[in-house]
C-alpha positions, -999 to 999 in steps of 0.1 A, spaced: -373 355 -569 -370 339 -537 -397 349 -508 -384 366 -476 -394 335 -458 -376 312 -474 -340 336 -476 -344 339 -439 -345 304 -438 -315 306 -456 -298 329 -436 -305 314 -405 -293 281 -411 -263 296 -428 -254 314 -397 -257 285 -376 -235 256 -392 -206 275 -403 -180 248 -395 -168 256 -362 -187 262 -333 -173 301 -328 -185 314 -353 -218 292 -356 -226 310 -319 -212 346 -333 -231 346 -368 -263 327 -347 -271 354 -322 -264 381 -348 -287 371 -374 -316 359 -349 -312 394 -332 -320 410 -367 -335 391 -392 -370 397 -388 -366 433 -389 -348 432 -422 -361 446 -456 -355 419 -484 -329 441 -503 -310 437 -466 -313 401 -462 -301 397 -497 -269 423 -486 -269 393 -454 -268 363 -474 -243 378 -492 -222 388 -462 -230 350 -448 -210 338 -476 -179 352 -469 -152 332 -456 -150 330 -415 -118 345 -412 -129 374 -430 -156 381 -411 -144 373 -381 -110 397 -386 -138 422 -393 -158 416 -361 -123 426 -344 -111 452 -359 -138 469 -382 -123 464 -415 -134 445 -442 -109 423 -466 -137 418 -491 -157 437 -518 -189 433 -497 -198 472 -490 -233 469 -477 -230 495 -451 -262 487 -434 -250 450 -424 -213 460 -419 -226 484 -393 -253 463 -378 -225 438 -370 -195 460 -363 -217 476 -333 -233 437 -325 -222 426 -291 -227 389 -276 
């Protein structure tokens, strides 16, 4: 099992170097405003929601539904209220 330090690692550098520089500034601020305060079942559910594609999660951040399996309510509503 991976420690929580090392997944928010992770998670953090996975937010940051998405491919474009949008999203890296989008995923960045969101995941630096809530990381620390995030159980390790949760970070797993935000690794997991990290590895989505950026045009789903982007679509999502617009319009507050999800073209993917990922149903980890917690995260999906932690970022559909997040505002830059």
């Amino acid at each position: 099992m991976i420690n929580n330090n090392s997944l928010i690692n992770k998670i953090i550098y996975t937010a940051n170097y998405r491919g474009t520089k949008e999203m890296d500034i989008l995923l960045g601020k969101f995941v630096n405003k809530y990381v620390q305060n995030l159980n390790n079942k949760d970070l797993i559910e935000l690794y997991n929601f990290l590895k989505l594609e950026d045009e789903i999660i982007y679509k999502f951040y617009l319009t507050g539904k999800i073209e993917s399996d990922f149903k980890s309510e917690k995260i999906l509503n932690l970022f559909k209220n997040f505002k830059l």
